[in-house]
C-alpha positions in Angstrom: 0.0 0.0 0.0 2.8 2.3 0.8 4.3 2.0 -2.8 0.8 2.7 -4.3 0.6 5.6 -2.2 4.3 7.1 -3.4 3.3 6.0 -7.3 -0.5 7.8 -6.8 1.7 11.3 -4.8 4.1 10.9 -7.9 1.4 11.1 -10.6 -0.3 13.6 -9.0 2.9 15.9 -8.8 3.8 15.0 -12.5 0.2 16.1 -13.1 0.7 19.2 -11.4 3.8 20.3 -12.5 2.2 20.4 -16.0 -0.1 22.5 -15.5 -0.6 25.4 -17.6 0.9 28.9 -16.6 -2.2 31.5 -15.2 -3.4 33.6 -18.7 -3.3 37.3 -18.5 -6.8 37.8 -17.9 -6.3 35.5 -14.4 -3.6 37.2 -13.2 -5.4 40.8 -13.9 -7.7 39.4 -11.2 -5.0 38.9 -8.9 -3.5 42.3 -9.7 -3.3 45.1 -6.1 -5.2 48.4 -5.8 -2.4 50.1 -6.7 -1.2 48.7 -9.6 -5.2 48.7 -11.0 -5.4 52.6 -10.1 -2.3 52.8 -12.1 -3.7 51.0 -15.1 -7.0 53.2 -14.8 -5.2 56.2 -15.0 -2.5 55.6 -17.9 -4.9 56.6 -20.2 -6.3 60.1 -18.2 -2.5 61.0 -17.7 -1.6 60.3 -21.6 -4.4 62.5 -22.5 -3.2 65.6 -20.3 0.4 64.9 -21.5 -0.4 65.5 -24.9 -0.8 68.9 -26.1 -2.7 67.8 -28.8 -5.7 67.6 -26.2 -4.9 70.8 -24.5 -7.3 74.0 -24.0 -6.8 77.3 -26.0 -6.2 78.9 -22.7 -3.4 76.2 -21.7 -2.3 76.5 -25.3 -1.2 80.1 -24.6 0.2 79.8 -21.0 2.4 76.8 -22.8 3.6 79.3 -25.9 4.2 82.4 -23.1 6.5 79.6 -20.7 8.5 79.0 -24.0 8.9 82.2 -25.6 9.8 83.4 -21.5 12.0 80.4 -21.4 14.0 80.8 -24.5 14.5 84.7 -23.5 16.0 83.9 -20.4 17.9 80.7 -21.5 19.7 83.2 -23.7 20.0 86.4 -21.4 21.8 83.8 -18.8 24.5 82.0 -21.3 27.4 84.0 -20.2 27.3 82.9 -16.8 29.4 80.3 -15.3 27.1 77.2 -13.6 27.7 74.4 -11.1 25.8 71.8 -9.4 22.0 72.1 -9.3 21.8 75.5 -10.9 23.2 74.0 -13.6 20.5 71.4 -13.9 17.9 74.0 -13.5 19.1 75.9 -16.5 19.3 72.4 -18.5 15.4 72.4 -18.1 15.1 76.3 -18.7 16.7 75.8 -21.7 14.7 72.1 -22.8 11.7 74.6 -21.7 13.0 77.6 -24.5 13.2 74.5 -27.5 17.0 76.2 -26.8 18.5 72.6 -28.0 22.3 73.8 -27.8 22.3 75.3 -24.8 20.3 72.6 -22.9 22.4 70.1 -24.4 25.6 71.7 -22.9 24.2 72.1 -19.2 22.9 69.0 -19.3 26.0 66.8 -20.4 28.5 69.1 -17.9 26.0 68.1 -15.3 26.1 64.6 -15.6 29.9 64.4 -15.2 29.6 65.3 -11.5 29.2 61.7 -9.4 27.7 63.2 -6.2 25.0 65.7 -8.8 20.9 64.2 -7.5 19.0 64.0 -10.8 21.8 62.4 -13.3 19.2 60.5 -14.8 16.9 63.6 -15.5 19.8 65.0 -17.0 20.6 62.5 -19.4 16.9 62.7 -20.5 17.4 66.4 -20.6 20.5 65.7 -22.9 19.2 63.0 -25.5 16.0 65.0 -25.8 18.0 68.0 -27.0 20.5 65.4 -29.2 17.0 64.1 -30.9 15.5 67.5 -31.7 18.9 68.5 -33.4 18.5 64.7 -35.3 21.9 63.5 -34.0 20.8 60.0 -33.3 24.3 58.4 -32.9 25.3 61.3 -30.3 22.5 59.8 -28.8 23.8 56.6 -28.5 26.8 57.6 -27.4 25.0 59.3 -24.4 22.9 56.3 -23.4 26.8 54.3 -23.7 28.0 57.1 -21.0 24.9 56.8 -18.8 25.3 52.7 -18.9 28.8 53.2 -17.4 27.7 55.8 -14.9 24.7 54.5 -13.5 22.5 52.3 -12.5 19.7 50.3 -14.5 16.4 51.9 -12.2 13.2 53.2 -12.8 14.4 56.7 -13.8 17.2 55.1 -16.5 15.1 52.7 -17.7 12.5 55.5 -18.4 15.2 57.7 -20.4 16.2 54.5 -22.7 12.2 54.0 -23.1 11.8 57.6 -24.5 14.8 57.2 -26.7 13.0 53.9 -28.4 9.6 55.9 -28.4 11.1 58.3 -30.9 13.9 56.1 -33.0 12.7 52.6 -32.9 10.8 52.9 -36.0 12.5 56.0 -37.9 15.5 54.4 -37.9 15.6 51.2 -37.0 18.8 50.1 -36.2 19.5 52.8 -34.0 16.6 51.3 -32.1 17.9 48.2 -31.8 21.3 49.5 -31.2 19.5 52.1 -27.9 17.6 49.0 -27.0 21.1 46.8 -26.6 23.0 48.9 -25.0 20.3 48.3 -22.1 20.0 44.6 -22.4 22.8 43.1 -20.4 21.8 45.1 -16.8 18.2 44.3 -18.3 18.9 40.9 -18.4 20.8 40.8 -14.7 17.2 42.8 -13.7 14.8 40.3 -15.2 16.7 36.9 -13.3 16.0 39.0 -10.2 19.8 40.2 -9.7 19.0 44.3 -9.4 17.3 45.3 -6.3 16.2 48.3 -8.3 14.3 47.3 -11.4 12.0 44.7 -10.7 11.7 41.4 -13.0 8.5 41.7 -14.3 9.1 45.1 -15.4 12.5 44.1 -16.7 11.0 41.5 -18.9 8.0 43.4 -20.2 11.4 46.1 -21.7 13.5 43.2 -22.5 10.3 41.0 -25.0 10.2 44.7 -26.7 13.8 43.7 -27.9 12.5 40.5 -29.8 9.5 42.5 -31.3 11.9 45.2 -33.0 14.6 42.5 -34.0 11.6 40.1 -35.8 10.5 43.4 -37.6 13.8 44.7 -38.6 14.2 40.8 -39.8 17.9 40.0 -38.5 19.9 37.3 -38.8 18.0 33.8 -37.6 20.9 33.4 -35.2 21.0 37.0 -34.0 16.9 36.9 -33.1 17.9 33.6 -31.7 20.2 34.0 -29.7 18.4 37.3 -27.9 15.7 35.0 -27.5 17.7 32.4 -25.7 19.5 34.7 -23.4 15.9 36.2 -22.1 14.7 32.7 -22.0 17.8 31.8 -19.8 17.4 34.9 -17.7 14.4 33.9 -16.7 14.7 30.5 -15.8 17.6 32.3 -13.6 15.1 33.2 -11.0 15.0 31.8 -7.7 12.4 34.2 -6.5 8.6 34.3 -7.6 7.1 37.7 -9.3 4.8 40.1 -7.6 0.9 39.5 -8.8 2.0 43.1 -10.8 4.9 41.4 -12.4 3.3 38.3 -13.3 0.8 40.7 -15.4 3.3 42.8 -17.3 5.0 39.8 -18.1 2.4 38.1 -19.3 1.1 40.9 -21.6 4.6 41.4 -23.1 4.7 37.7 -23.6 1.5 37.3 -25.6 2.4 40.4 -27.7 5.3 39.0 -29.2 4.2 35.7 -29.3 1.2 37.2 -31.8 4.0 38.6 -34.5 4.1 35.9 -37.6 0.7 34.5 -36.7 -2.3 35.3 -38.4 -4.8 38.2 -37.6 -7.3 37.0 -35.2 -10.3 37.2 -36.9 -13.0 39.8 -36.2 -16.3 41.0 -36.9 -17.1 44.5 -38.3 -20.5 45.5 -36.1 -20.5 48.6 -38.2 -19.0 51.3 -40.1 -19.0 55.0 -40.7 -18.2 56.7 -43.8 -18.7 56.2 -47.7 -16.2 53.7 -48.3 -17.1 50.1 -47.4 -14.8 48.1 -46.1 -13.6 44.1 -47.9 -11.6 41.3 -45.6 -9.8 41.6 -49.2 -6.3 42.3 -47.8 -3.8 44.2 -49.7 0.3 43.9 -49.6 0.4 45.9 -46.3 -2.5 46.4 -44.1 -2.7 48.5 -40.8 -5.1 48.9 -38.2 -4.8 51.7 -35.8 -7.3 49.8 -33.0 -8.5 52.0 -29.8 -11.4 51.7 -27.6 -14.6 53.9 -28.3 -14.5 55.8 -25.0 -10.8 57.3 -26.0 -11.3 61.1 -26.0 -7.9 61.6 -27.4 -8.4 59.3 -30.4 -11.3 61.3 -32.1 -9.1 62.6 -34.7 -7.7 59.4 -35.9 -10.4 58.6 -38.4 -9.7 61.8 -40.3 -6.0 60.9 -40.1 -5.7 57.5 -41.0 -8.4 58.9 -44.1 -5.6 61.2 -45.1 -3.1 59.0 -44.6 -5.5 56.5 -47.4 -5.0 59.1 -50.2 -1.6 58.7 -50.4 -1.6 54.7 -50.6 -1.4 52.8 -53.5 -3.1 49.6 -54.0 -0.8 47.7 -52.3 -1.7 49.0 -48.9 -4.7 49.8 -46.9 -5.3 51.6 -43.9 -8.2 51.2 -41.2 -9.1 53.1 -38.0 -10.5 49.6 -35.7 -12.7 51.1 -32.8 -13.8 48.4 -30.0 -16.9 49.4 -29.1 -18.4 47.8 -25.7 -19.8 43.7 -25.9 -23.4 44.8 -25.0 -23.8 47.7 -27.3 -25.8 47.4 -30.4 -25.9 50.4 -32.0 -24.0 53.6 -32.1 -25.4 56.8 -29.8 -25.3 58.6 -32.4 -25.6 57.2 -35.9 -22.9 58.1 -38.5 -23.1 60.5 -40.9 -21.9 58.7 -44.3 -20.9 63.1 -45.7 -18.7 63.9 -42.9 -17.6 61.0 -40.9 -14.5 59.4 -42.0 -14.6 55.9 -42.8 -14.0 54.1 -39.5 -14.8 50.2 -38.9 -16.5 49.2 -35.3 -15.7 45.6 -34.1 -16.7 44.1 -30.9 -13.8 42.2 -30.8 -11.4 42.5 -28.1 -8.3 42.6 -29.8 -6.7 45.2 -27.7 -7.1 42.0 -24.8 -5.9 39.5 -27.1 -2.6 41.0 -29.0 -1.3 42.4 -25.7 -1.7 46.1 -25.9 -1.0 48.7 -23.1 -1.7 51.9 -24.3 -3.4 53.1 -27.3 -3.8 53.9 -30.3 -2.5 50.5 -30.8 -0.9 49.7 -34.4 -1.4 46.4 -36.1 0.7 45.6 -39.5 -0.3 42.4 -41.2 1.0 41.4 -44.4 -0.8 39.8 -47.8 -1.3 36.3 -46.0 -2.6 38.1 -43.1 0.4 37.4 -40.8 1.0 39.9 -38.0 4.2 41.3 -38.6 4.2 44.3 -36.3 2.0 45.0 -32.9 3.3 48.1 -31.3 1.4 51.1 -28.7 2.0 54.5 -30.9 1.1 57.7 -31.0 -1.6 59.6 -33.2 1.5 61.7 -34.3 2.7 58.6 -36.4 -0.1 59.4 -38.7 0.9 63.0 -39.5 3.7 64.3 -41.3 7.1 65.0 -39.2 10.1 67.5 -39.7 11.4 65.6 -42.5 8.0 65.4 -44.7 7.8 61.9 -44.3 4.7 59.7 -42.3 6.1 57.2 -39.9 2.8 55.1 -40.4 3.5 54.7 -44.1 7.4 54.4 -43.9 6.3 51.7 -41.9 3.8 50.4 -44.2 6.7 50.6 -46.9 9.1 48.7 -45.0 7.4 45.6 -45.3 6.5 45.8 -48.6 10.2 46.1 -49.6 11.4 43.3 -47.5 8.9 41.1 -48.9 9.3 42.4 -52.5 13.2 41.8 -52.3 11.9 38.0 -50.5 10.1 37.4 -53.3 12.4 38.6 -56.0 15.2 36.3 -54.6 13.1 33.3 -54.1 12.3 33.5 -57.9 16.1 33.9 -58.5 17.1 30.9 -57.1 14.0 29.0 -58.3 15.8 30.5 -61.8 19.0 29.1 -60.9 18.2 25.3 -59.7 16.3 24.8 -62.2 19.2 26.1 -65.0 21.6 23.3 -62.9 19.1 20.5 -63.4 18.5 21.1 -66.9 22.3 21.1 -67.1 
């Protein structure tokens, strides 16, 4: 009886141990008030940060502080600066647009060991290098700030904003910011920095994967990143915080979406004159956000603009999720002014692993996911250089997969010359 016992405990352990991981939505439940408050009010603090949203009132208070700022950035050059004075006039400076001179304080300020906000400083300093477009300076500063300091909160946050604005622009200089992190992000995500915590870590260090899939590297490179987060995690000897578990997890299921197909999803309805076909095109993107998003209202029009300068190889769509129980719109669309806009009940925002919207989906021909990434509405709007991030995007992929194509057929070409040979 006692070895039926040990062989029936066994089993049961065996059975146990395979067990599937908790899905997102579980651990969600199992989430604290604090890091639910947090999550409630991401989307009320991105709308007051962006300007875009702000009152006419605000607007001119914002414009007066700049043109004030710039004035006195100027009127105080000649002086000589030390310590946290010098730090303040960094941000007077960053406050003027003054790129030069905020650049300047900001790197002299960072050279002192004992100085408090190094870390603002470097943000301070690779904002300025960005708004100048010297993107490898930029690099150079995140290199400096790896050797000075600590991977915490505050760094981690400076090479977040430096991805934010590169990652996509220019790609390998995102990869190349986002590398220059990944070692100390690594030693954070097997639990080995006190100050970063692992789920956090993780969540930045699956953003690495995504942007080396899309910029397609080397098999081995993507690889071998992938193995040294996989390894980094099995490194842990301590569990993650019910907050940890859930950033994790999200971060997880976004990447694991990229090269599988589209979920599938129903249109409830649309708005506008042009209806909308499942027919995909070359390059397809969504630009998905919920219905109650004050700050999204303009991206109908946008992504609309954004159409007109598409050929029929690509096609854009604004993808509104509208609540499961509704039925019909509050107020029923008007086909001469609306922009076309499709409604889904469809939680994809859930399902692909989105924290923040609007959230962009790429797909290609076959319908495979090739990017999933949180933007901003500014990606749909010409920048300095005349160009639309969205559709440079868009563009990408139809090169890579153009050139893909183009050599396939030329080595079709060529084995089929050496048999007939």
């Amino acid at each position: 009886m006692r070895v039926l016992a040990l062989a029936v405990l066994l089993l049961t352990t065996s059975i146990r141990a395979q067990e599937p991981p908790p899905t997102a939505e579980q651990l969600h439940d199992q989430l604290p008030p604090s890091s639910i408050y947090e999550e409630i009010m991401r989307p009320l603090d991105a709308t007051r940060a962006d300007v875009g949203n702000w009152s006419d009132i605000e607007l001119i208070a914002l414009t007066t502080a700049m043109k004030t700022s710039q004035t006195e950035c100027e009127r105080l050059d000649p002086d000589p600066r030390v310590g946290e004075e010098l730090y303040a006039y960094a941000r007077l400076c960053s406050l003027g647009r003054d790129w030069k001179r905020s650049y300047k304080a900001a790197t002299e300020y960072v050279q002192d060991d004992k100085a408090l906000h190094r870390p603002s400083a470097y943000y301070l300093a690779v904002q300025a290098d960005l708004n100048m477009h010297h993107v490898e300076d930029t690099l150079l500063l995140l290199k400096d700030m790896d050797t000075r300091l600590p991977l915490a909160p505050e760094t981690n946050a400076v090479y977040d904003y430096v991805l934010s604005l590169v990652e996509f622009a220019v790609p390998s200089a995102g990869i190349n910011a986002a590398l220059i992190r990944q070692p100390k992000l690594l030693e954070a995500v097997s639990g080995h920095n006190p100050l970063l915590t692992p789920g956090v870590a993780e969540a930045s260090a699956w953003h690495l994967q995504e942007l080396l899939r899309f910029d397609i590297r080397l098999p081995a490179e993507t690889a071998g990143a992938l193995n040294d987060l996989q390894l980094a995690i099995a490194a842990r000897t301590a569990p993650l915080s019910a907050t940890d578990s859930y950033a994790a997890a999200v971060a997880q299921r976004r990447y694991k979406a990229i090269g599988k197909p589209m979920p599938a999803f129903e249109v409830s309805r649309t708005a506008g004159l042009k209806s909308y076909s499942a027919h995909l095109s070359d390059v397809n993107l969504y630009v998905v956000y919920p219905e109650d998003c004050a700050s999204c209202a303009g991206i109908p029009e946008a992504v609309a603009d954004l159409r007109k300068g598409l050929n029929i190889r690509a096609q854009a769509w604004p993808l509104v999720e509208i609540r499961p129980m509704e039925t019909k719109p509050s107020a029923p669309p008007n086909p001469k002014t609306d922009p076309p806009a499709l409604f889904t009940h469809a939680e994809l925002l859930k399902r692909l692993g989105a924290t923040a919207v609007p959230f962009y989906i790429l797909t290609d021909g076959k319908g495979t996911i090739r990017l999933l990434t949180n933007g901003s509405r500014g990606w749909l709007h010409l920048d300095d250089n005349g160009d639309i991030l969205a559709q440079t995007m868009m563009e990408r992929i139809v090169a890579h997969d153009d050139t893909e194509r183009v050599a396939a057929a030329e080595k079709a070409a060529r084995e089929k010359l050496a048999q007939q040979q």
